[in-house]
ZADREN-56130 format. One record per atom (N, C-alpha, C): x, y, z. Coordinates in steps of 0.2 Angstrom, whole numbers, plus 5000, padded with zeros to 4 digits. Each point is the difference from the previous one (the first is absolute). Last residue first. Example, Ala and Ser with C-alpha at 12.3 -4.5 7.8 and 13.67 -1.06 7.14 Angstrom:
! residues 2
506449895035 500450065001 499650055003 500249725000 499650065000 500450065000 
//
This chain:
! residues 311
482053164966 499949974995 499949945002 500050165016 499649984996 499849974995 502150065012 499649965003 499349984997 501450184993 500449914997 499449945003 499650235004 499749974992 500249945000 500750125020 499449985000 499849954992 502050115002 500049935006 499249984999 500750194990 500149954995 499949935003 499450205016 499749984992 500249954996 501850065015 499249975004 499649984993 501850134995 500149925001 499749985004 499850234996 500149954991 500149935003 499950145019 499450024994 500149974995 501849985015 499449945001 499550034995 502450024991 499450085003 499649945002 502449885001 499750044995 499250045005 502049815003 500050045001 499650044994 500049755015 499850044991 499950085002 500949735012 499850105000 499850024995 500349765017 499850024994 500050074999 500549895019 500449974997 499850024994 500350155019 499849984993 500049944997 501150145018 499649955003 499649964997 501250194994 500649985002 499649915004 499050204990 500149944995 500649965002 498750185012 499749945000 500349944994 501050265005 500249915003 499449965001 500750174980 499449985005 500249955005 501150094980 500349995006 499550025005 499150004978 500449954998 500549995009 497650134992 500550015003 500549955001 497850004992 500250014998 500850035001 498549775006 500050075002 500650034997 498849775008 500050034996 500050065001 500449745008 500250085002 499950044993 499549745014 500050024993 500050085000 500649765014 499850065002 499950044993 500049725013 500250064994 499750075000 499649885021 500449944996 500250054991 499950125024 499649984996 500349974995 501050125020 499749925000 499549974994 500350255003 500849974998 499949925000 498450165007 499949974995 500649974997 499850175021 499349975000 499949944995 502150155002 499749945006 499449965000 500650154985 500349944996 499949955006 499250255003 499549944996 500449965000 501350135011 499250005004 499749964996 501950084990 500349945003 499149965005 499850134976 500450035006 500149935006 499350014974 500249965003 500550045007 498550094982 500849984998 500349975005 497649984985 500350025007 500749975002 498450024981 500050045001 500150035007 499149764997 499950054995 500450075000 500449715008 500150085004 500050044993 499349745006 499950064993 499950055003 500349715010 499950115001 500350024993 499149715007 500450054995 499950095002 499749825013 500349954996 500250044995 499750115025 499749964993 500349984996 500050115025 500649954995 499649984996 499850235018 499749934996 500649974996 499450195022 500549944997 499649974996 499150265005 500049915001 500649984997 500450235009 499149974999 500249945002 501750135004 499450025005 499449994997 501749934989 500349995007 499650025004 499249934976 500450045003 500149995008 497950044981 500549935001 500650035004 497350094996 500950005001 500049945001 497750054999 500349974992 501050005003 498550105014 499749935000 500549964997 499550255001 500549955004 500049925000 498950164977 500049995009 500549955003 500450144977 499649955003 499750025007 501250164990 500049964993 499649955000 500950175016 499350014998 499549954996 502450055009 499950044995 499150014999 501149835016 500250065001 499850064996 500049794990 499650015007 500050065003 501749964984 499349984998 499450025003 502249985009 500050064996 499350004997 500649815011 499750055004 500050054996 499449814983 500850015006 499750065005 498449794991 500450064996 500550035006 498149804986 500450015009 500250084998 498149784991 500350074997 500250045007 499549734991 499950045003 500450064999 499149824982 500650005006 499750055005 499349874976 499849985008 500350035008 500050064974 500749955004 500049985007 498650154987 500249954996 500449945000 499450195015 499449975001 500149934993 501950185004 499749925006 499449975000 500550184986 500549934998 500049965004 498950205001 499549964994 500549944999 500750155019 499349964998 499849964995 501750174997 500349955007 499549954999 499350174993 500549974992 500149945003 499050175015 499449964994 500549954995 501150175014 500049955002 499449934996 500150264994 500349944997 500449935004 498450185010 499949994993 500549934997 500750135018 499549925003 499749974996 502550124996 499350045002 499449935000 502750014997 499750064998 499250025002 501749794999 499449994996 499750085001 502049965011 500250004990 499250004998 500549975024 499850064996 500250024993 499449745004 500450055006 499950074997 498849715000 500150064995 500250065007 499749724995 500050075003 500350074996 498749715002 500550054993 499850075004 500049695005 500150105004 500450064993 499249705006 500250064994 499950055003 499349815011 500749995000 500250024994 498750075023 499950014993 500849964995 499350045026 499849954999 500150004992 500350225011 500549935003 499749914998 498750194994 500750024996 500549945002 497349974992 500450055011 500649984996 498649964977 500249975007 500250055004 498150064985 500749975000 500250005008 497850094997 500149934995 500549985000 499250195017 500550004995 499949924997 499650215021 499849944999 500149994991 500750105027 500250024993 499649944995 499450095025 500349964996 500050014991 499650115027 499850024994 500649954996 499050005027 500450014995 499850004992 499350065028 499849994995 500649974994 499750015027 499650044998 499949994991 500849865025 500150024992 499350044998 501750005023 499449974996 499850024995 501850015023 499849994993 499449994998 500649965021 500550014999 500150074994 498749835014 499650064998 500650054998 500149755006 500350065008 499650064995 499049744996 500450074997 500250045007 499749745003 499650055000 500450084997 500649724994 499950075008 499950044996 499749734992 500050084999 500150045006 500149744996 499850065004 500250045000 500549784982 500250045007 499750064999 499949754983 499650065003 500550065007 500849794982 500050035005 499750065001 500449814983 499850055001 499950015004 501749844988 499550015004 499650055002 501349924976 500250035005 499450005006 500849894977 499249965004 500250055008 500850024970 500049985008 499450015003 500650044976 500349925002 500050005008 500050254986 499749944999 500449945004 500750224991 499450025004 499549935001 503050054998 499249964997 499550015008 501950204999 499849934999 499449964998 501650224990 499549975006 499749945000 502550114997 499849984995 499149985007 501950215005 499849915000 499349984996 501050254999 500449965002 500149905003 498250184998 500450004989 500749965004 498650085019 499649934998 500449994993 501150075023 500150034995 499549974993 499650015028 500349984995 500250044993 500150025027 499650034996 500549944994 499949965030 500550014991 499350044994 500849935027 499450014999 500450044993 500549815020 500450044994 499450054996 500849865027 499550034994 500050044995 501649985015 499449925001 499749994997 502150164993 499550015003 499649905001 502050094990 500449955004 499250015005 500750044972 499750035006 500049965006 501250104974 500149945006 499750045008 500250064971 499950025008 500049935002 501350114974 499749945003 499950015009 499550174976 500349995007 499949945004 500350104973 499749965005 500449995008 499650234979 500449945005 499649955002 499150194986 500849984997 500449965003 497650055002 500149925001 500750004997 499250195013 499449994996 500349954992 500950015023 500350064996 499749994993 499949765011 500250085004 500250064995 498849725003 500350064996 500050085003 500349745010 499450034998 500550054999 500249745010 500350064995 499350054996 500649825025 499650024992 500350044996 500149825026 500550044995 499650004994 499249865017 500450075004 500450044995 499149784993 499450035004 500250085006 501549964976 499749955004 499550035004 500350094981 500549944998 499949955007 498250144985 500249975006 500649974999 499350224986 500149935000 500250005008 499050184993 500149974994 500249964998 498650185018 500549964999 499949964995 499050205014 500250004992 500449964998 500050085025 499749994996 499949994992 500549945029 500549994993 499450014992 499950085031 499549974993 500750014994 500249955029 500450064993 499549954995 499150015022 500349954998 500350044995 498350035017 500650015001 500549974997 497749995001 500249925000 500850045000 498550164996 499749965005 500349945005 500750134979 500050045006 499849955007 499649914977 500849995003 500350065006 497650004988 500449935003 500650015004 499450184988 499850015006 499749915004 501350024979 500150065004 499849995008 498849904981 500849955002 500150035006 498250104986 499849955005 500749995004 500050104979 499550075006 500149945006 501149924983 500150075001 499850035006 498749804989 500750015002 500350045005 498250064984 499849975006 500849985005 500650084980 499550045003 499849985006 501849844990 499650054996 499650055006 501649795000 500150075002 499650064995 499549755015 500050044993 500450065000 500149845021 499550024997 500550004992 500449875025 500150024993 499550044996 501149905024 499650014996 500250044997 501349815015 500050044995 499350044999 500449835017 500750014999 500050104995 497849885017 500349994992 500850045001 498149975019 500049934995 500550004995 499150205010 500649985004 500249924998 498350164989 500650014999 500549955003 497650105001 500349924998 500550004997 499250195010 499749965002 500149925000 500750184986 500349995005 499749965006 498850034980 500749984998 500449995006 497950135004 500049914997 500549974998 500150245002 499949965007 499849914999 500450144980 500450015006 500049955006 498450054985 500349964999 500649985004 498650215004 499749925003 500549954998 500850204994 500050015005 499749945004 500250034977 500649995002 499849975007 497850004985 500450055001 500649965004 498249894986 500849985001 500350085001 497749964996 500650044996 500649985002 498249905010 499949984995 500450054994 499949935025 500749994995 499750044994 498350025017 500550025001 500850004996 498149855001 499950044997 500450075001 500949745001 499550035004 499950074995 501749754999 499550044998 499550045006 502349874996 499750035005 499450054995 501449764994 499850055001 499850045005 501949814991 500150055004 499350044999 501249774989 500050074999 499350035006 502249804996 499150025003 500050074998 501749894988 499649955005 499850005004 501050094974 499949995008 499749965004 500649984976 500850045005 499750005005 498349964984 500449935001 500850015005 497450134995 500650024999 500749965003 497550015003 500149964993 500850034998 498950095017 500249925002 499849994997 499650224995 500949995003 499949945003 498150054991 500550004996 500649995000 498250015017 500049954995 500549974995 499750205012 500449985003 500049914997 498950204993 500649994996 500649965007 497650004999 500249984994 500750014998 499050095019 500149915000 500149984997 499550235007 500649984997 500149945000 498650165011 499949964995 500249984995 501650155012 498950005003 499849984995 502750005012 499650054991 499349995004 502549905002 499850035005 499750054995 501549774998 499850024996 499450065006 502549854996 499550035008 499650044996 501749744995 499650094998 499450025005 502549805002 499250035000 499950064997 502149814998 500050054999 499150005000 502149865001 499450025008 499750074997 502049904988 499349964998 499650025004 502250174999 499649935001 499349994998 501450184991 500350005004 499949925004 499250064981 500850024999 500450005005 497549994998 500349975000 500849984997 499050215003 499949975007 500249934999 499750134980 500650025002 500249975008 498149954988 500649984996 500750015003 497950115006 500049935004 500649954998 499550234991 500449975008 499949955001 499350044980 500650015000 500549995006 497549994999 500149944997 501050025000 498750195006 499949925003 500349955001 499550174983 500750025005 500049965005 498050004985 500849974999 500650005004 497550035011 500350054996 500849954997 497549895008 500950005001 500150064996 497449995005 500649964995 500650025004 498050105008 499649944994 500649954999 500350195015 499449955002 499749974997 502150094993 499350075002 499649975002 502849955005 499449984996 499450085001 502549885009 499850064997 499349974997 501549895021 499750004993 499750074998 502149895016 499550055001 499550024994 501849795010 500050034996 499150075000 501849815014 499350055001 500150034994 501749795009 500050074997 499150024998 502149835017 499250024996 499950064998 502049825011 499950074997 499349994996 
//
């Protein structure tokens, strides 16, 4: 059994979510490679043979990956697919977009958003935006999995001597092609990676007072999320959701501002190590996930939040 694991990266560095699969890949065996597919990306195949879980890591560099559009990646994965039992990616964005049309190609049932291996045919992944865990069992040759990255702890980015292996790029099919993207740009931490998260829901009323939100995460190093009602309203940009069609995250500590906890956000934050709820409505179902509440006006208890913090 050999498992391929599919790296996320921006041609400099390992995106975190990386490091989660790989965690989750050796859950399955020690045989475990990475397949890294980008354009002057040496640095970060560097990186992944210093990553002590694998044992060879996999590039295809050409000017053609350099956005890692699905459609080239695509083809590079499967082209090195028949070597392996298992591939794995992230269940993020890139993920998402990629697995899919893997597991077309390689006719194989894709199992995605998993949350624990029990064995190398059998996983449990959340159903019905996570009020169920559903245990699947797959009898494919090839297994072709999304991970769940708040679900496995990430592994040491250090201690190994993985081999690097170069492979021959194919040629784009003209499939696709990148035309531009518009990035969000921000001193505080990407949300999935943040191990404070203070969000705010349509209790915050207007973008104006999202500012309150902010002056406590920049205090507390955290990152600033928020519920789709929020999003939807105007209140932020897409980016900022957490939730079952945003991001999963699991921090160390959430601080749900003026959000009552619909079942679409708890998906996205229920996994976080302590949770903190603030909100004037007492049979708010975020306090049912609370380990801490305070029912009261966030306009009087943010403020005060913030003062405490400054003393």
């Amino acid at each position: 059994m050999r498992v391929l694991v599919i790296a996320e990266h921006d041609n400099a560095a390992l995106k975190p979510s990386t490091l989660n699969t790989i965690s989750a890949a050796k859950k399955l065996t020690d045989d475990v490679d990475l397949i890294i597919c980008g354009f002057e990306c040496d640095s970060v195949a560097t990186e992944a043979a210093g990553i002590d879980a694998l044992k060879n890591v996999h590039i295809c560099n050409s000017e053609h990956l350099k956005y890692q559009l699905s459609e080239d990646v695509t083809q590079i994965v499967v082209s090195n697919a028949k070597n392996y039992s298992h591939l794995l990616a992230p269940a993020t964005t890139f993920g998402k977009n990629l697995m899919p049309r893997i597991s077309a190609l390689l006719d194989a049932q894709q199992i995605s958003d998993i949350i624990e291996v029990i064995d190398e045919c059998t996983f449990k992944r959340p159903i019905y935006a996570g009020s169920c865990i559903a245990t699947v069992k797959s009898n494919d040759e090839i297994k072709v999995i999304t991970i769940r990255a708040t679900a496995f702890d990430p592994c040491a980015n250090e201690g190994g001597n993985a081999e690097i292996v170069n492979i021959d790029p194919i040629d784009s099919k003209g499939q696709s092609e990148f035309v531009s993207e518009e990035l969000a740009k921000s001193d505080r931490p990407e949300l999935t990676a943040a191990d404070i998260i203070i969000s705010g829901g349509r209790g915050m009323q207007s973008v104006d007072n999202f500012h309150l939100l902010e002056t406590i995460a920049d205090k507390l190093g955290a990152a600033v999320g928020a519920s789709r009602a929020a999003v939807d309203a105007g209140f932020v940009p897409n980016d900022y959701q957490v939730g079952q069609t945003g991001k999963i995250v699991a921090p160390n500590l959430y601080i749900a501002v003026g959000i009552s906890g619909a079942i679409q956000h708890l998906a996205g934050m229920k996994d976080s190590k302590i949770i903190v709820a603030i909100n004037k409505d007492e049979e708010a179902p975020i306090f049912q996930v609370a380990d801490y509440g305070l029912v009261a006006d966030l306009f009087e208890a943010v403020p005060e939040l913030t003062e405490k913090l400054s003393d």
